[in-house]
C-alpha positions in Angstrom: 71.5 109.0 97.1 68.4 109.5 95.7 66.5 107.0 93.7 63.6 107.6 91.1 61.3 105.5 89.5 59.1 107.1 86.9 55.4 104.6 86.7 54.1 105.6 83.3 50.4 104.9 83.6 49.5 101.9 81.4 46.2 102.3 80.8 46.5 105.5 77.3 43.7 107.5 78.7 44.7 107.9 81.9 47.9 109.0 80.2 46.0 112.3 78.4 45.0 112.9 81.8 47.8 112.5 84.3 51.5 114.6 83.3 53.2 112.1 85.6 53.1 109.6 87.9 56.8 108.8 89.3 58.6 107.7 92.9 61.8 108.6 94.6 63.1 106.9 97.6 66.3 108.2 99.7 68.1 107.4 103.1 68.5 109.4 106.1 71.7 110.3 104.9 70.8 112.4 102.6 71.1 116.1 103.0 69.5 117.8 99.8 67.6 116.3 97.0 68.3 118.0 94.1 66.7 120.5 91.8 64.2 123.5 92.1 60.7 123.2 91.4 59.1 126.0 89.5 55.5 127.1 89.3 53.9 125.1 87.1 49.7 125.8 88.0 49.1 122.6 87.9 49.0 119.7 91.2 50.8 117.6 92.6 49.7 114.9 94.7 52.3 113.4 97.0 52.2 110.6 99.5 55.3 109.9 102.1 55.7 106.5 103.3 58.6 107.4 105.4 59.6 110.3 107.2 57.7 113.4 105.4 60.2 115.9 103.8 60.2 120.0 104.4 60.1 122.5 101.9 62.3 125.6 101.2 60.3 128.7 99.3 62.8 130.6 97.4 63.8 133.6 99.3 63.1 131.9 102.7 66.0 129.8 104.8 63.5 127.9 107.3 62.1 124.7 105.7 58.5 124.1 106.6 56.9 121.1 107.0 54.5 118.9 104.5 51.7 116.5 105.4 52.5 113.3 104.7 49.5 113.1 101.9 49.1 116.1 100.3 48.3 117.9 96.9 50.5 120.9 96.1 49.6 123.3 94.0 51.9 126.0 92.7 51.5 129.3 90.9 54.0 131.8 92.5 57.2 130.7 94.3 60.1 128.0 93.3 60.3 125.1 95.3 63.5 122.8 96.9 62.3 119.4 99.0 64.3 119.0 101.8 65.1 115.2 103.6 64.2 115.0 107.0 65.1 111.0 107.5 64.8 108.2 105.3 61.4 108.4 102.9 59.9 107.0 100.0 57.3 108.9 97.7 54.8 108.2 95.0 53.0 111.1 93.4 51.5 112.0 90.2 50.9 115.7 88.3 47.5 116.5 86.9 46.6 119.9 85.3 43.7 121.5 87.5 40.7 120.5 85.5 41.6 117.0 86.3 42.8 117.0 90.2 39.1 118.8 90.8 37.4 116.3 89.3 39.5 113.8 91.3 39.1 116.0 94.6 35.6 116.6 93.7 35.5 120.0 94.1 37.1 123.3 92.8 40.9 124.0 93.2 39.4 127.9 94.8 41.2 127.7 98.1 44.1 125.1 96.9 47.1 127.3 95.4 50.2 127.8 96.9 50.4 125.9 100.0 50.9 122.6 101.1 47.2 121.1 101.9 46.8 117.6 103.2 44.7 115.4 101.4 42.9 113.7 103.9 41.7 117.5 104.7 40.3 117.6 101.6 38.9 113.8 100.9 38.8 112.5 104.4 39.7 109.0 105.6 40.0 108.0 101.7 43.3 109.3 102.4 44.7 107.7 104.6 43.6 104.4 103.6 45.3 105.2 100.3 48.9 105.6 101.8 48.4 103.0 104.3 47.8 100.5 101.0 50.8 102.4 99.1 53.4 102.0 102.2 52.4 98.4 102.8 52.9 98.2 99.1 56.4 96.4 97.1 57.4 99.7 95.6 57.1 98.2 92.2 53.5 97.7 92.7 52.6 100.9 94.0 52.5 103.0 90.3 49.8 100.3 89.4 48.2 101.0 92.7 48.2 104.7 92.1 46.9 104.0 89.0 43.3 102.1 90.2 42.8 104.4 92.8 43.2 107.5 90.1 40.7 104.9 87.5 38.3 105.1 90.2 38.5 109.2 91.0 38.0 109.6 87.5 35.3 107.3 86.8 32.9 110.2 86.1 35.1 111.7 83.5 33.1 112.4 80.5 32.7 115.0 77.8 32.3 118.3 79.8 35.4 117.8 81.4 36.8 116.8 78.2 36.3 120.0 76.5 36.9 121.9 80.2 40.7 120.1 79.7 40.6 121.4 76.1 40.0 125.1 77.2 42.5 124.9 80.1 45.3 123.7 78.2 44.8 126.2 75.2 44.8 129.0 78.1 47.9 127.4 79.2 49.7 126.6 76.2 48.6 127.8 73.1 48.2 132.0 73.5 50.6 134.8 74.4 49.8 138.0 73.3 46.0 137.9 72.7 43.7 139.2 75.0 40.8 137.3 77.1 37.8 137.7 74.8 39.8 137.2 71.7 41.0 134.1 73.4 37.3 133.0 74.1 36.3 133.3 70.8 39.3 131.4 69.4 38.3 128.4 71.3 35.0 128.9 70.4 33.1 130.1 73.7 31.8 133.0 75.3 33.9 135.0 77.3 31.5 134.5 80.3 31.6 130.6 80.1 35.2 130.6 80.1 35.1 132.6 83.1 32.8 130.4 84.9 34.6 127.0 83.5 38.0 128.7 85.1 36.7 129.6 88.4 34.7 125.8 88.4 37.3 123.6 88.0 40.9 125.7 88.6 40.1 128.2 90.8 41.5 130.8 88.5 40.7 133.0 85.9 41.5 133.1 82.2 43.9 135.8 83.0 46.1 133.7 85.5 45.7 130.4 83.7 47.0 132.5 80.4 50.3 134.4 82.4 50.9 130.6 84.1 51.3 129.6 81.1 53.5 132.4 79.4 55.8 131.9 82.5 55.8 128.1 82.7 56.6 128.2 78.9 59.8 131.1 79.3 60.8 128.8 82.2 60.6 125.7 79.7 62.6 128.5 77.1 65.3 129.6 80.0 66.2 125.8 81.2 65.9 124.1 77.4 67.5 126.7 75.2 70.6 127.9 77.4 72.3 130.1 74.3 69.3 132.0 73.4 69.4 135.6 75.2 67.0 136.2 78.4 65.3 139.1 75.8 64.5 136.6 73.1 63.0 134.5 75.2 61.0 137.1 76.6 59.5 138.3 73.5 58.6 134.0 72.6 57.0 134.3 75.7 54.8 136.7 74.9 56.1 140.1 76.5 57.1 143.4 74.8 60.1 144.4 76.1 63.0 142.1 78.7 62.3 144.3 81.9 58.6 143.8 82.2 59.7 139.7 81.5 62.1 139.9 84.3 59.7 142.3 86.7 56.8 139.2 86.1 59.6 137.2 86.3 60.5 137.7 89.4 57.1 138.2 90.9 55.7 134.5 89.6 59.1 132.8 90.2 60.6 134.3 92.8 64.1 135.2 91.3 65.4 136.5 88.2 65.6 134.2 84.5 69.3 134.7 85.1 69.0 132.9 88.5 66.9 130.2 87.3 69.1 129.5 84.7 72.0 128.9 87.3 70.2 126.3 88.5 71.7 122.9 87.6 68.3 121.0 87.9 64.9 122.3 87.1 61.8 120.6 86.9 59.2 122.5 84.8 56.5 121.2 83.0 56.9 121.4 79.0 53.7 121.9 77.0 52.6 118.7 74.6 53.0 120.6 71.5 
């Protein structure tokens, strides 16, 4: 069986910046851990204190391999963790803005693979899951939680306001197009290019349909009884078949399969 422990950051401004911060522990007897993981363009960093799990893309049957630090960050594909032996993990969810400030560089080359950490901040890395495996597992959210402090320490009101852009290209438009967007949040439609590409690695454009399809996923998984072309429409599309054809190209499988899903983690907007 699975066990998870969710560490909610204790210091309240870490908590604007971090979604999550949460543990699961299993045994080698394990065979599946439950639940699909949709694309959510935002990252994941995970650290493995055991033995590191695979992962299964949808529409593949081999499970691949994951470093045993790593950031994971997801635009296209659903996602299943797979047991390889007994593990334990700690990891935390940031939207992009604020893993490239903690990486210290843009999130460019980062999307849709499995990239280990150390790869990216050297030797820091390591140490970091060295001190988390040593760690009682109740300590290690708080332990997480100084070593994110200290990533972060240079947070100030650029990135502020680079957070505040992201999230309304994430969650506050559907229909409206990229200049009209820039000028509702009160920039030009050149700095919101460049803030994108900076600090996600994206542009407006894919930072705007991440959010449509994180928020129809959200729609599909939360609101069972309302029909797959309703939710299409809230989610900012004209008619059900170009939904489903994005659909299926973001996600991987159909709004009818993910809603056949028992479990689905999918990150819900902080309306």
């Amino acid at each position: 069986m699975a066990t998870f422990v969710d560490f909610t950051p204790a210091m309240p401004a870490l908590r604007e910046l971090v979604r999550s911060v949460w543990g699961i522990s299993y045994t080698s007897s394990s065979d599946a851990m439950p639940g699909v993981i949709v694309p959510d363009a935002h990252v994941e960093f995970v650290f493995q204190t055991g033995s590191p799990c695979a992962t299964l893309a949808a529409g593949t049957t081999m499970p691949l391999p994951s470093p045993r630090g790593m950031i994971f960050a997801q635009r296209h594909g659903t996602l299943k963790l797979k047991p390889t032996g007994a593990n334990a993990i700690v990891a935390f969810r940031t939207p992009p803005t604020v893993a490239s400030v903690i990486l210290g560089q843009s999130l460019v080359d980062c999307w849709d693979r499995p990239i280990a950490l150390s790869d990216l901040i050297g030797r820091e890395a390591d140490r970091l899951l060295d001190r988390i495996a040593a760690a009682p597992i109740a300590s290690r959210g708080a332990l997480m939680e100084s070593w994110l402090i200290s990533r972060l320490a240079n947070w100030g009101n650029d990135h502020t306001r680079n957070l505040q852009l992201e999230n309304a290209l994430l969650w506050r438009f559907a229909r409206e197009s990229v200049s009209t967007l820039a000028d509702d949040v009160g920039v030009t439609l050149r700095t919101l290019r460049r803030h994108c590409a900076k600090y996600a690695g994206l542009s407006p454009k894919q930072l705007t349909m991440s959010g449509r399809i994180l928020r129809a996923c959200a729609y599909l998984c939360d609101n069972r009884q309302i029909p797959v072309a309703e939710v299409a429409l809230r989610a900012g599309f004209n008619d059900q078949a170009a939904f489903t054809n994005a659909f299926r190209y973001y996600v991987g499988i159909t709004p009818t399969q993910l809603r056949s899903e028992p479990i689905v983690y999918c990150e819900r907007p902080r309306d």
